[in-house]
C-alpha positions as CSV (number, residue, x, y, z in Angstrom):
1,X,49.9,112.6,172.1
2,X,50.1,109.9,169.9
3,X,52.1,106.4,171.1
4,X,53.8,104.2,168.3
5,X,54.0,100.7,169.3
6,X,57.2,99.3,168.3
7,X,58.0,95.5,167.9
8,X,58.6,92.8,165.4
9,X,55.6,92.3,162.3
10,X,54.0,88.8,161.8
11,X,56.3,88.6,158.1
12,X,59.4,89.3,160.5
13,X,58.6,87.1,163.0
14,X,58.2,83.9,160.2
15,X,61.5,85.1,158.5
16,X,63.4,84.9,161.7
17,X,61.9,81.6,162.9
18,X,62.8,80.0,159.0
19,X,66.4,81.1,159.3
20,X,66.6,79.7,163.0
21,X,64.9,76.9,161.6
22,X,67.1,76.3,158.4
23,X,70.3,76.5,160.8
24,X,68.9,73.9,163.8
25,X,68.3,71.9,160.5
26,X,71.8,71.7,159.6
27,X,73.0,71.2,163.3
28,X,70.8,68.0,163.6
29,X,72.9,66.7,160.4
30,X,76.1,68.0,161.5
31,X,76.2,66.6,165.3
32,X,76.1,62.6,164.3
33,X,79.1,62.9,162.4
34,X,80.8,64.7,165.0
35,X,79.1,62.6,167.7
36,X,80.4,59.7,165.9
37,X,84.2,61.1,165.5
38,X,84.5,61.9,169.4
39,X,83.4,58.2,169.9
40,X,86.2,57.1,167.3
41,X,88.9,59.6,169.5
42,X,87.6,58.4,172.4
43,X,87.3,54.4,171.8
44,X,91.6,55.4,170.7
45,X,92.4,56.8,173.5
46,X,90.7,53.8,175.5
47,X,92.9,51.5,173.4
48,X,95.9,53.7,174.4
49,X,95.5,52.8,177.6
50,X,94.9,48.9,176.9
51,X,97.5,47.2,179.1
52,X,100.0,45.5,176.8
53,X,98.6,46.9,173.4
54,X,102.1,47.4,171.9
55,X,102.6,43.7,172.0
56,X,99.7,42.6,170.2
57,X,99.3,41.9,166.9
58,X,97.4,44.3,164.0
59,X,94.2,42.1,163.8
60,X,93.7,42.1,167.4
61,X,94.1,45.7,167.6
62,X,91.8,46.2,165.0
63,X,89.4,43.7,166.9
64,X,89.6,45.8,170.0
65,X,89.3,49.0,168.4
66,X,86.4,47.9,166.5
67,X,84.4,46.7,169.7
68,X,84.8,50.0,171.4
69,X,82.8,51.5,168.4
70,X,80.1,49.0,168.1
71,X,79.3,50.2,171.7
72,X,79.2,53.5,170.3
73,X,77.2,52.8,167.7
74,X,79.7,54.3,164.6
75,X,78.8,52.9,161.2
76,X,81.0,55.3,159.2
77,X,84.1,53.2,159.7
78,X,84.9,50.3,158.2
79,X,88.2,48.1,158.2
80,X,89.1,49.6,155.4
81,X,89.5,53.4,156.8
82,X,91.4,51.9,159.6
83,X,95.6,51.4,159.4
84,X,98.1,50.3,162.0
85,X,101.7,50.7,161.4
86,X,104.2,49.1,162.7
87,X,106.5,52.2,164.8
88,X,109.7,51.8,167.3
89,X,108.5,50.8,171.0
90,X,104.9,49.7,169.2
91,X,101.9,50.5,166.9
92,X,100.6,54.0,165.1
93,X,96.7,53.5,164.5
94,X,95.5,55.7,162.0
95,X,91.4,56.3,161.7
96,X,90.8,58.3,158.2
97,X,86.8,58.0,156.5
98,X,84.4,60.5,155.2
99,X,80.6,61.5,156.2
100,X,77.9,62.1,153.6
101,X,74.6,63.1,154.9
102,X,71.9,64.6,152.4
103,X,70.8,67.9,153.2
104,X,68.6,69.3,150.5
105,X,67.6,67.8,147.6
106,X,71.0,66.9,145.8
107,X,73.0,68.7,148.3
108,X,74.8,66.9,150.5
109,X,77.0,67.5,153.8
110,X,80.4,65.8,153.8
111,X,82.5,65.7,156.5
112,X,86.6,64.3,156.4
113,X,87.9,63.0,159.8
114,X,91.2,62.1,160.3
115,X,92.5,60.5,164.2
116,X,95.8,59.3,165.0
117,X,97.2,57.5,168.0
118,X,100.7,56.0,169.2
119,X,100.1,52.4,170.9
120,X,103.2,52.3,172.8
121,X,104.8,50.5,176.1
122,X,105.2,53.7,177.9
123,X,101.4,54.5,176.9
124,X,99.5,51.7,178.6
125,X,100.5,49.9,182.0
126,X,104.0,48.7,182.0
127,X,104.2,45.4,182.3
C-alpha cells in the first residue's frame, strides 16, 4: 500500500509568503496615516475638554491644537488644513488634509481625512 504525502510544494510555499508579503507591505504604509489621524481625533477631543476653550480666540486655539500634535509627532497637517468657525455658545474646529505615501514605483497611496469638533461651554469645565 502506497502512502501519498500531502502538503504544500516549495513554488506554493513562495507564492503564498509574496502575497502575505505584498499585503504586510501595504499595511506598514497605510498604519502612519491612520496612526497620524487618531492622534489628530484624539489631540480634538483633548482640546474639547480644555477648560474655557469657547472663550478663546482662533489663534490660540490653533496654538493649542497644534502643540498636542507636535507631541504626536503629525506632519501631515499644516495651518492651512485647519479651520475654526465661529458657532453659537463657541467654536467648530474643522481638521481636513490628504496623505500621499509612494507605494510602488509611480503608484502612490492617498488617504483624505476629515475631523470635526464643537468647542463649546457645556463641552469643557464650566466656569
Amino acid at each position: 500500500m502506497k502512502r501519498n504525502q500531502g502538503g504544500m510544494t516549495l513554488i506554493g510555499f513562495v507564492i503564498v509568503l509574496a502575497v502575505v508579503g505584498f499585503f504586510a507591505y501595504i499595511g506598514m504604509k497605510l498604519f502612519p496615516m491612520y496612526q497620524e489621524f487618531y492622534s489628530v481625533k484624539k489631540a480634538l477631543a483633548s482640546l474639547k475638554t480644555e477648560p474655557g476653550i469657547a472663550d478663546q480666540d482662533p489663534g490660540r486655539i490653533e496654538d493649542l491644537f497644534f502643540r498636542r500634535l507636535y507631541v504626536s509627532y503629525s506632519d501631515s497637517v499644516n495651518k492651512d488644513n485647519v479651520k475654526v468657525e465661529r458657532m453659537e455658545g463657541g467654536w467648530k474646529m474643522t481638521v481636513d488634509y490628504e496623505v500621499r505615501k509612494p507605494l510602488v514605483y509611480n503608484l502612490d497611496v492617498v488617504g483624505n481625512f476629515h475631523a470635526v469638533e464643537d468647542l463649546t461651554r457645556s463641552s469643557g469645565n464650566p466656569q
